[in-house]
DSSP file (Angstrom, degrees, kcal/mol; ACC not computed):
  #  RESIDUE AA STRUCTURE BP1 BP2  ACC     N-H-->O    O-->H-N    N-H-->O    O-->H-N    TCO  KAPPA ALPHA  PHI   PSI    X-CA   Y-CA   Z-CA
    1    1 A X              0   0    0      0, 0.0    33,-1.0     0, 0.0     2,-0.2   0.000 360.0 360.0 360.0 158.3   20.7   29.8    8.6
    2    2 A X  E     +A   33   0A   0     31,-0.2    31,-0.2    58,-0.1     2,-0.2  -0.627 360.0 172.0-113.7 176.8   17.6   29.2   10.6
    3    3 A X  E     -A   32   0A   0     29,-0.7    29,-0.8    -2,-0.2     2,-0.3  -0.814  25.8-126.3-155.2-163.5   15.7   31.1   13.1
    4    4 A X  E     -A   31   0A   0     55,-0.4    55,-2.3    27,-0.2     2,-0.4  -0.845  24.1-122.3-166.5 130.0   12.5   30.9   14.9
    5    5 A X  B     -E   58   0B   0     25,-1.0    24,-1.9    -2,-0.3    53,-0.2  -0.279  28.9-167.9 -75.2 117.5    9.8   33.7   15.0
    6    6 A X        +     0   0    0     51,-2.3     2,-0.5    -2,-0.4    52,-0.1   0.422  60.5  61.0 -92.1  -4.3    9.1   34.9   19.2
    7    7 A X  S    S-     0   0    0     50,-0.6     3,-0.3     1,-0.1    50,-0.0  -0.964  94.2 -93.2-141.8 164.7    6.3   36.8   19.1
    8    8 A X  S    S-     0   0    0     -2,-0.5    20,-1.9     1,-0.2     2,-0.2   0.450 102.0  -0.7  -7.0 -66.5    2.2   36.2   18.0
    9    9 A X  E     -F   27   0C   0     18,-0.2     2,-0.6    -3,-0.0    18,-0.2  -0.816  62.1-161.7-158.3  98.1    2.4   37.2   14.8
   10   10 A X  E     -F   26   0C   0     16,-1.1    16,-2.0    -3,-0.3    -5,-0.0  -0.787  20.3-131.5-121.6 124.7    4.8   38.4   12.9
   11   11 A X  E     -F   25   0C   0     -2,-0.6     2,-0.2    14,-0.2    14,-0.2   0.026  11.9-150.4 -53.4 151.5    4.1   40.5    9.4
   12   12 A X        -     0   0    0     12,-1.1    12,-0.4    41,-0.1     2,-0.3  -0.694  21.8-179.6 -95.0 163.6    6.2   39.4    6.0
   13   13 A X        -     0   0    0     -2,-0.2    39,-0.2     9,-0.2     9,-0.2  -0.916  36.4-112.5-159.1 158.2    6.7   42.7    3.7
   14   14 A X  S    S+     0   0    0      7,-0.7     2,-0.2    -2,-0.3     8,-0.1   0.393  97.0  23.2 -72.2  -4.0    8.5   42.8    0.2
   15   15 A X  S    S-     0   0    0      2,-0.3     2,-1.0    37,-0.2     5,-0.4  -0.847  95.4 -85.8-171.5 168.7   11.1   44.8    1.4
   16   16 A X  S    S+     0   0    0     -2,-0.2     2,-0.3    35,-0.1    25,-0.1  -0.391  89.3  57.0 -80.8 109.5   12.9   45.7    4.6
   17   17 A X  S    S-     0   0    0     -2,-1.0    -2,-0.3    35,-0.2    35,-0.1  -0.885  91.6 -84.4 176.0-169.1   11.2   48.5    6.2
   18   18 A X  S    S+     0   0    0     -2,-0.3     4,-0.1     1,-0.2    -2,-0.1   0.736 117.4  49.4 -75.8 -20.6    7.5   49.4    7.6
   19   19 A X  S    S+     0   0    0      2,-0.1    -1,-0.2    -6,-0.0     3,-0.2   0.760  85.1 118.5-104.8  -2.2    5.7   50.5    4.4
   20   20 A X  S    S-     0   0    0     -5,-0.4     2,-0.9     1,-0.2    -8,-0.0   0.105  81.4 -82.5 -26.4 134.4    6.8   47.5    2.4
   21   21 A X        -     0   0    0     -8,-0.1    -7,-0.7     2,-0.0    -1,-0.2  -0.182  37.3-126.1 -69.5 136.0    4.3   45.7    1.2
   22   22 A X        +     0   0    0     -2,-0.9    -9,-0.2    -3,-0.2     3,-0.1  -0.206  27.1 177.2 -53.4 150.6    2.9   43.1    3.5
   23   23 A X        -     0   0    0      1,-0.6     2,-0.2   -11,-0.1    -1,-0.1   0.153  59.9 -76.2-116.9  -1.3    2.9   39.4    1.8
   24   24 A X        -     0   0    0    -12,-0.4   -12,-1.1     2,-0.0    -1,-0.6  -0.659  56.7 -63.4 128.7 169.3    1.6   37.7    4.6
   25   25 A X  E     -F   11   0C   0     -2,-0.2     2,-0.3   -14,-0.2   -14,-0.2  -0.603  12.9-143.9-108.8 150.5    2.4   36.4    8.3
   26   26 A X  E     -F   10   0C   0    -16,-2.0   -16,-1.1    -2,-0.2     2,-0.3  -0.812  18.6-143.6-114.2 161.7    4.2   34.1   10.4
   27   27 A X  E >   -F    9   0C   0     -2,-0.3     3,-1.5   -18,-0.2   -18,-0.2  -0.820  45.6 -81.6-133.9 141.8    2.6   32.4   13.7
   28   28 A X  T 3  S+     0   0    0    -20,-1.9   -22,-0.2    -2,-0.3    -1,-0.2  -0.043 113.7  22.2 -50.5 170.0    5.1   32.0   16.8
   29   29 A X  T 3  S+     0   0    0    -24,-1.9    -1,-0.2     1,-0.2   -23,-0.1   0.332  89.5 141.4  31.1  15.7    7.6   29.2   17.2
   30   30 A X    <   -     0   0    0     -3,-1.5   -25,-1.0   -25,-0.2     2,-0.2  -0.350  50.3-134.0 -72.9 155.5    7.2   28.8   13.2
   31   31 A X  E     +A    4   0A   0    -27,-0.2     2,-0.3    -3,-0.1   -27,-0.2  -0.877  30.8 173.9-107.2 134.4   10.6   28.1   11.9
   32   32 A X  E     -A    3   0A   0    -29,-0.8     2,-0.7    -2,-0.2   -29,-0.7  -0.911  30.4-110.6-148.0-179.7   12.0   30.1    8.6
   33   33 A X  E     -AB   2  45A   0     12,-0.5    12,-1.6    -2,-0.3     2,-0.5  -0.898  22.4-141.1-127.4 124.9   15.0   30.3    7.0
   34   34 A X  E     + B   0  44A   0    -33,-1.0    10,-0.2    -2,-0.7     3,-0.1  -0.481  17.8 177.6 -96.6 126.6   17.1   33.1    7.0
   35   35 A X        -     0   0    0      8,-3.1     2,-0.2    -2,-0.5    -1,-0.2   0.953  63.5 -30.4 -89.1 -32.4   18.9   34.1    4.1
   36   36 A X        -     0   0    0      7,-1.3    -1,-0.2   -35,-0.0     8,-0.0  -0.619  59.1-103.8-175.7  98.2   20.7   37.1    5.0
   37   37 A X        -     0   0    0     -2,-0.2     5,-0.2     5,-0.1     2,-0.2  -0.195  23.8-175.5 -57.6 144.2   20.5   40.6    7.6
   38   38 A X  B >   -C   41   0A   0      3,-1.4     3,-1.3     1,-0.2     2,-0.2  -0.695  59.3 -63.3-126.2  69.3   19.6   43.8    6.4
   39   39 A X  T 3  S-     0   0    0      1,-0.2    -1,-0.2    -2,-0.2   -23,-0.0  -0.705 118.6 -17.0  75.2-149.5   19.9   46.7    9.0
   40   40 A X  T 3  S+     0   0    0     -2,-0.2    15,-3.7    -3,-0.1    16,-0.8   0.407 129.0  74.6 -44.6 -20.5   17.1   45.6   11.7
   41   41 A X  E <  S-CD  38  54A   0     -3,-1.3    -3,-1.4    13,-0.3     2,-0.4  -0.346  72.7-137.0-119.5-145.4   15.4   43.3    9.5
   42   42 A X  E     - D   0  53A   0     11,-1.0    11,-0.9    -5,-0.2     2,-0.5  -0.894  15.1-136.3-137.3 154.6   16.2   39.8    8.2
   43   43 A X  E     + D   0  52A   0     -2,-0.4    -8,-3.1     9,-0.2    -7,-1.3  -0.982  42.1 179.7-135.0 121.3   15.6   38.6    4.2
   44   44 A X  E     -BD  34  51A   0      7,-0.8     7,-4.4    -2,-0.5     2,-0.3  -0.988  33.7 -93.2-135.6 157.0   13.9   35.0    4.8
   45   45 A X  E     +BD  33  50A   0    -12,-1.6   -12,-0.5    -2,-0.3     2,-0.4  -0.431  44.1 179.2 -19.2 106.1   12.6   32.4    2.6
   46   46 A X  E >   - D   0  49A   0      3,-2.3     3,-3.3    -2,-0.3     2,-0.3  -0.957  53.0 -53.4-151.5 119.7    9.3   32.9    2.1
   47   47 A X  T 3  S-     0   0    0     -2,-0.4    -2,-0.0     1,-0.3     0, 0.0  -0.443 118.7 -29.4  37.2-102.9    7.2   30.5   -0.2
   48   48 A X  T 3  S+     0   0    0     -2,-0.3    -1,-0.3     2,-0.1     2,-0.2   0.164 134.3  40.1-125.5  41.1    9.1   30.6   -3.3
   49   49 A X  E <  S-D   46   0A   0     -3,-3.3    -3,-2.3    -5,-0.0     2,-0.3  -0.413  88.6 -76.0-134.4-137.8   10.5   34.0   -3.0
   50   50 A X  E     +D   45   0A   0     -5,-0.3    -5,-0.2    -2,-0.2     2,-0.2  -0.864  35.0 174.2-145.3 137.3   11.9   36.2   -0.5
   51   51 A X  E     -D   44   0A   0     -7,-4.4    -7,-0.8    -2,-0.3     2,-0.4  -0.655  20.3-137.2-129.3-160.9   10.5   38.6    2.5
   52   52 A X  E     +D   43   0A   0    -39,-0.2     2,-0.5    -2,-0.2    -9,-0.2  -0.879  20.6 172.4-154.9 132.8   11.8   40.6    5.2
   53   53 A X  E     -D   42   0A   0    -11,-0.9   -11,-1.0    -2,-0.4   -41,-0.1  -0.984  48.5 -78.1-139.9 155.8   10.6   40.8    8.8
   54   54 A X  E >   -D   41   0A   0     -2,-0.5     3,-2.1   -13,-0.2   -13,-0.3  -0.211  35.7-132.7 -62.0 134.9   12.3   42.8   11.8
   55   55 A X  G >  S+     0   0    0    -15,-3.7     3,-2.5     1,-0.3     2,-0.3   0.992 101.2  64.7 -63.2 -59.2   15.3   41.0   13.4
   56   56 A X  G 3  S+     0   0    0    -16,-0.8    -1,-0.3     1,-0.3    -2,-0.1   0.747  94.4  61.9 -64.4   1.6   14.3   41.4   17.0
   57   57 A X  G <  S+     0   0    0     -3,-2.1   -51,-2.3    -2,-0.3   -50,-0.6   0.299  97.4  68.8-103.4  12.3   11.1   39.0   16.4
   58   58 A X  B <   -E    5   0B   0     -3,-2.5     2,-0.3   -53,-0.2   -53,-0.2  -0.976  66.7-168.7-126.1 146.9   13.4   35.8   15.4
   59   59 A X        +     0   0    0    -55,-2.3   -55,-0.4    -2,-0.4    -2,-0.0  -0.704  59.7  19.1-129.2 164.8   15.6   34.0   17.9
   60   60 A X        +     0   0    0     -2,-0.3     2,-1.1   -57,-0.2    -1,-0.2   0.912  64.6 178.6  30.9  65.2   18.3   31.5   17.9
   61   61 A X              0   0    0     -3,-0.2   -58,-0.2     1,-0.1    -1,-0.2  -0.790 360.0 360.0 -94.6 116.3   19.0   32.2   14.2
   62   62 A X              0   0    0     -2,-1.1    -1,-0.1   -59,-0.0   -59,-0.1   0.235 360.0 360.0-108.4 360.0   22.4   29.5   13.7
């Protein structure tokens, strides 16, 4: 599945929740690919591992 990140800037972190550690950011209308939901957040490709960023900041995930 895809999606596509809706607001400014949206934090990665190494696992799904708020104190995770950050791995870095995504810039709106960026495209990512979503492997899989977890609660509220989303487990996406990210470089050549894996992140997690909050479901309500990606849209039209097909």
């Amino acid at each position: 599945m895809t999606g596509t990140v809706n607001t400014a800037a949206l934090i990665v972190r190494s696992t799904p929740s708020n104190s995770g550690k950050i791995l870095g950011s995504l810039k709106k209308n960026q495209t990512v690919m979503v492997l899989r939901k977890t609660g509220s957040w989303y487990e996406i490709q990210y470089g050549k591992g894996k992140g997690y960023v909050y479901a309500q900041y990606i849209s039209n995930v097909r």
